[in-house]
C-alpha positions in Angstrom: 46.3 -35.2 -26.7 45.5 -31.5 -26.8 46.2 -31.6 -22.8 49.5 -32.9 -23.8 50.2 -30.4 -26.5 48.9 -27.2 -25.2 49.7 -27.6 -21.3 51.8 -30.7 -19.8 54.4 -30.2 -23.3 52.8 -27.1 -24.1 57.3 -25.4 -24.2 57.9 -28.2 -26.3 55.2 -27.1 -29.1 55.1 -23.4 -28.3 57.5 -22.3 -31.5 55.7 -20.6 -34.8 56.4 -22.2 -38.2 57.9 -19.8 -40.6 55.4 -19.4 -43.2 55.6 -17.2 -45.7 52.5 -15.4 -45.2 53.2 -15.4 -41.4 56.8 -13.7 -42.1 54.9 -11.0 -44.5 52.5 -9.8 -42.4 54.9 -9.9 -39.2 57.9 -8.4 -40.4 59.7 -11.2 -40.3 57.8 -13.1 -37.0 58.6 -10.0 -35.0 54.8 -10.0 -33.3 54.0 -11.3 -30.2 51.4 -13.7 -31.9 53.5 -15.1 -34.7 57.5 -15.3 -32.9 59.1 -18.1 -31.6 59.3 -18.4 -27.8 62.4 -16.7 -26.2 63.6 -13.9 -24.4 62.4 -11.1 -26.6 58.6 -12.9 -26.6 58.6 -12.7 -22.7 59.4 -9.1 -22.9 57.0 -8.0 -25.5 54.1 -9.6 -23.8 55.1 -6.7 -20.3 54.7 -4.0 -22.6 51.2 -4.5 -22.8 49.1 -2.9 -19.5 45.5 -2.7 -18.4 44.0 0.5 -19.8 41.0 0.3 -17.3 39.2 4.5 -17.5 39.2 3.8 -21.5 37.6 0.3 -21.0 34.9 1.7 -18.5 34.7 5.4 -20.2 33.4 3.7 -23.5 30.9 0.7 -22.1 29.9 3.9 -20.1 28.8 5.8 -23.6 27.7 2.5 -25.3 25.2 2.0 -22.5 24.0 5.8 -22.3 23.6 5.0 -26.7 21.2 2.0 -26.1 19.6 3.6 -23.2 19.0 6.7 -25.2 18.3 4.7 -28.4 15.4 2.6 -26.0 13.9 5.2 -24.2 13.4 6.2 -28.2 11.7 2.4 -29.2 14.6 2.9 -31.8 15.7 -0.4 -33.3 19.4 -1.1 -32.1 22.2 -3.0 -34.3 24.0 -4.6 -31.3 27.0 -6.1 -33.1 27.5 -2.8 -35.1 27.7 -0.9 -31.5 29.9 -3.5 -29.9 32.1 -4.0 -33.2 32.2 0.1 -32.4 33.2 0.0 -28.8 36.5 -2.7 -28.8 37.5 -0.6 -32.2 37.7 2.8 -30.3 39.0 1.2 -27.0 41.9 -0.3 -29.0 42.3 2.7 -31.1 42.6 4.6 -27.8 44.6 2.5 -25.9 46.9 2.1 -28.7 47.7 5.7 -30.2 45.6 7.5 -28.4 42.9 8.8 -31.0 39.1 8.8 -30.3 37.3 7.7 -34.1 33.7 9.1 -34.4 31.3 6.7 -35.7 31.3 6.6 -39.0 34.1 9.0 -39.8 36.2 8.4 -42.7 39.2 7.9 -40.5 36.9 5.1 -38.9 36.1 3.6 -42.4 39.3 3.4 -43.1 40.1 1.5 -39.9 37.7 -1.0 -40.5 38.4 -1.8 -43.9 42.0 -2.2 -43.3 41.0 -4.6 -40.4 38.5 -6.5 -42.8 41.0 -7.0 -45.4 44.1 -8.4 -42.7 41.3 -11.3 -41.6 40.5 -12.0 -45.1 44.0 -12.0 -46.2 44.9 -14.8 -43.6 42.5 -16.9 -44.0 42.7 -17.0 -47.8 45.1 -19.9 -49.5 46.2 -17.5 -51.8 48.1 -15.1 -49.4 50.2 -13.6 -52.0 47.3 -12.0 -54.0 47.3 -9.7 -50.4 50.8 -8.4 -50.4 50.4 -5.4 -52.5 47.8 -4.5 -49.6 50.8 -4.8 -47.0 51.9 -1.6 -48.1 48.9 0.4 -46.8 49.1 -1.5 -43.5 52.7 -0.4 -43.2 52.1 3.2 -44.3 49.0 3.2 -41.8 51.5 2.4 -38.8 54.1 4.7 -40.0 50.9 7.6 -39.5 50.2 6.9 -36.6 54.2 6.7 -34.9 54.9 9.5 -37.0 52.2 12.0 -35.5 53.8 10.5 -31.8 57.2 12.0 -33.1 55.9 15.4 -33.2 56.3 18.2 -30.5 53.1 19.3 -30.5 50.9 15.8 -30.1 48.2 15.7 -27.8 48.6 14.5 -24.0 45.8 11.7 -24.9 49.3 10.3 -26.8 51.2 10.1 -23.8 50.2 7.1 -21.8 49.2 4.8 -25.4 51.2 1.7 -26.8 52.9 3.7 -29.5 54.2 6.4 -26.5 55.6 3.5 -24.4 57.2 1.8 -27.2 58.8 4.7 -28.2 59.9 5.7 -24.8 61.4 1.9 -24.5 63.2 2.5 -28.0 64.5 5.6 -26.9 66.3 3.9 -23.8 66.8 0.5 -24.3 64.9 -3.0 -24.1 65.4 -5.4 -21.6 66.8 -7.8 -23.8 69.8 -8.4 -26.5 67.2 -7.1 -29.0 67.6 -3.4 -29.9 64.0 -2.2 -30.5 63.3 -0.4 -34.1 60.5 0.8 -36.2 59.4 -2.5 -37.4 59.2 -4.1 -34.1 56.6 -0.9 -33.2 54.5 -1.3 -36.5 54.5 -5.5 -35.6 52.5 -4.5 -31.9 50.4 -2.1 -33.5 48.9 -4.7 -35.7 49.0 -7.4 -32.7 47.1 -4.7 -30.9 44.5 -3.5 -33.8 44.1 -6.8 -35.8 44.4 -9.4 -33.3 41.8 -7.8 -30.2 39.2 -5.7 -32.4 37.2 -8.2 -34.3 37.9 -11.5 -31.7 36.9 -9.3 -28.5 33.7 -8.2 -30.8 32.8 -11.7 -31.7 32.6 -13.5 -28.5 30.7 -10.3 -27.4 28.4 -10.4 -29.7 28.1 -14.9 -29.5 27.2 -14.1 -25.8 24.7 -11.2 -26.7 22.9 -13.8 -28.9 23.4 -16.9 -26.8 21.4 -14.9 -23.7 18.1 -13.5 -26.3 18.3 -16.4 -27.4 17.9 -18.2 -24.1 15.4 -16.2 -22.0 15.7 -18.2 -18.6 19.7 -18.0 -18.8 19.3 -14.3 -19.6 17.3 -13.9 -16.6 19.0 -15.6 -14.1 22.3 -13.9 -15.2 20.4 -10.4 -14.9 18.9 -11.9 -10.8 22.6 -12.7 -10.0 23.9 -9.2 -10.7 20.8 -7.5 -9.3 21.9 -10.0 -6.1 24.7 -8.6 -5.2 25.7 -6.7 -2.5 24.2 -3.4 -2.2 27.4 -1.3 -1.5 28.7 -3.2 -4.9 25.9 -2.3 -6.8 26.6 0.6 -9.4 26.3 1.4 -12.5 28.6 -1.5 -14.0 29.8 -4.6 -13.1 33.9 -4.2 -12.4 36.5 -6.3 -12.0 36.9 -6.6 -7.9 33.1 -7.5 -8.1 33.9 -11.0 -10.0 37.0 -12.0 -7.7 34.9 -10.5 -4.5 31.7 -12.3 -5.2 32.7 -14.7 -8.1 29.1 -13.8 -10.0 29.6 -18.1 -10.8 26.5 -18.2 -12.6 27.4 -15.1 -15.4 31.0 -16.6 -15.3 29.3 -20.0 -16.5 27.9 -17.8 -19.2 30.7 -16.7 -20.7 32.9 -19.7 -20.8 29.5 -21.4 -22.2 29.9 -19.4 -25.2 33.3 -19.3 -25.9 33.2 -23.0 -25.7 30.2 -23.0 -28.2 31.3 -20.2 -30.5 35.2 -19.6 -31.2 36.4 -17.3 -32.9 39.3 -19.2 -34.3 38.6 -22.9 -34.8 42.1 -23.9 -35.8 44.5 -22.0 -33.1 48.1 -20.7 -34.9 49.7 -23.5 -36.0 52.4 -24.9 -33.9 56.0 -26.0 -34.5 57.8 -28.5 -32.6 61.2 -27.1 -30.6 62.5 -31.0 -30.2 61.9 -34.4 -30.4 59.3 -35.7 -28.1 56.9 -38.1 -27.3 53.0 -38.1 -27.5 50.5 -41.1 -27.0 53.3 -43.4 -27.6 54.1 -42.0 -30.6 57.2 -40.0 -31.6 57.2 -36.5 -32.9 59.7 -35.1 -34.5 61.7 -31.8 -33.9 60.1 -28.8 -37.1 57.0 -30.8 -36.8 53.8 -28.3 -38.0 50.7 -28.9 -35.8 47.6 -27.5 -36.0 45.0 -27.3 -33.1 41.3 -28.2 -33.8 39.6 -26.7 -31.0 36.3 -26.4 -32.2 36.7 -30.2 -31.6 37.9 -30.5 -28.8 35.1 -27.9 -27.2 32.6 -29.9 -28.8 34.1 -33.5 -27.9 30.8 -35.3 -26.8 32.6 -37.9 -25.0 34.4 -34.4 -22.8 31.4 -32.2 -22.8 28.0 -33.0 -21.8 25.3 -31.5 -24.0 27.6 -30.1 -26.7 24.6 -28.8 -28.8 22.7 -26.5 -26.4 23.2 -24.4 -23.9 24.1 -26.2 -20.8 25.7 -23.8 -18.3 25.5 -25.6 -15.4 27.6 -27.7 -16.6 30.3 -24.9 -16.3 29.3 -24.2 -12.3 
């Protein structure tokens, strides 16, 4: 049934439901995340682009940190340096700041992020909407500082630059881009990636101490491969080029063990349509247990340990 819903009919139940808290905290379902599927969905999902120097530049100072912080027998809070890194990649790639650790601007970031997940998952949305005004004046900021003559060059190649740029000379589609679309990405961008990228990180971190002879076998792969591949971090072209199958089985293990969201967005039916023999109407809400579905024992062997090679 999930098969049906989410690939073989998955235009069918692609639409978002217009809830009230969705339409708060998207300015009216103008995110990528929370809009229905049309034109303007396609295009928003192109302005997004691989940001690769700021990926590597920061793993590259998170690994000097532990290295330093080992060499040291310091104790090291993992989750706190990985919650660290995807915050400053997404704060660079999307206006094109740098937060120190720590720094009040940093503290404010993470605080506003801590409130938008606890906002959504409460019952009571509307207790949260006077806090809506703090996450629209924190967007305005950030465009605003992009509007200035004198900004920094590290704002010319970010999100906010681009969308600018693209409201400046026209979208691609019927839709004429404005402010709120901007401040709708932004929180896409800061809300959506920071604390779900951090989370699987971390449920893989912990899977692998956890699991000694997985950790090691992952470590012998990478140590395996080719030596003119072998540098200081594993890249991209090194995954297609040599596959690293074992590492890959790691990953997906976890993500099917741990998700970070066990009931995806709910849906909303476009049409009429038919599923397991049984009709569904057009405005139909449906929700997605996918925690159940990864942990299905009569799907997936071994649900309650980790059994990677079941993923080779």
């Amino acid at each position: 049934m999930a098969q049906e819903i989410l690939k073989i009919q998955d235009i069918i139940f692609c639409n978002r439901p217009a809830i009230l808290s969705f339409r708060k905290v998207s300015y009216e379902l103008l995110d990528i995340a929370l809009s229905p599927y049309s034109e303007y969905w396609r295009d928003m999902r192109k302005v997004f682009q691989s940001f690769r120097p700021i990926r590597e530049d920061e793993v590259s100072r998170m690994v000097q940190k532990i290295t330093l912080k080992a060499s040291s027998f310091e104790t090291i809070n993992l989750t706190e340096m990985i919650t660290f890194l995807t915050s400053t990649i997404i704060c660079r790639v999307a206006f094109g700041k740098r937060y120190e650790q720590g720094s009040d601007e940093s503290k404010r970031f993470n605080r506003l992020i801590h409130e938008f997940q606890t906002a959504l998952s409460d019952f009571y949305f509307t207790d949260y909407f006077p806090i809506c005004k703090e996450w629209d004046s924190f967007y305005q900021q950030h465009i605003d500082e992009h509007l200035h003559q004198n900004k920094p060059k590290s704002m010319d190649v970010d999100v906010i630059n681009i969308l600018l740029q693209l409201r400046e000379k026209g979208w691609g589609t019927s839709v004429r881009l404005d402010m709120d679309h901007i401040k709708v990405v932004l929180m896409n961008v800061y809300f959506a990636s920071t604390d779900t990228i951090a989370t699987t990180t971390t449920w893989i971190m912990t899977l692998l101490i956890k699991n000694p002879v997985v950790m090691k076998k992952a470590q012998e792969e990478i140590k395996a491969l080719p030596s003119q591949r072998k540098k200081e971090m594993v890249e991209e072209e090194d995954i297609v080029a040599v596959g690293l199958p074992y590492l890959n089985a790691v990953i997906k293990e976890a993500i099917r063990k741990y998700k970070t969201l066990p009931l995806l967005v709910p849906r909303e039916t476009s049409e009429k349509c038919i599923i397991d023999g049984f009709e569904i109407l057009a405005k139909t809400l449906v929700y997605v247990n996918v925690w159940a579905v990864a942990n299905d024992r009569n799907s997936v062997r071994h649900a309650n340990y980790m059994a990677v090679i079941y993923w080779k």
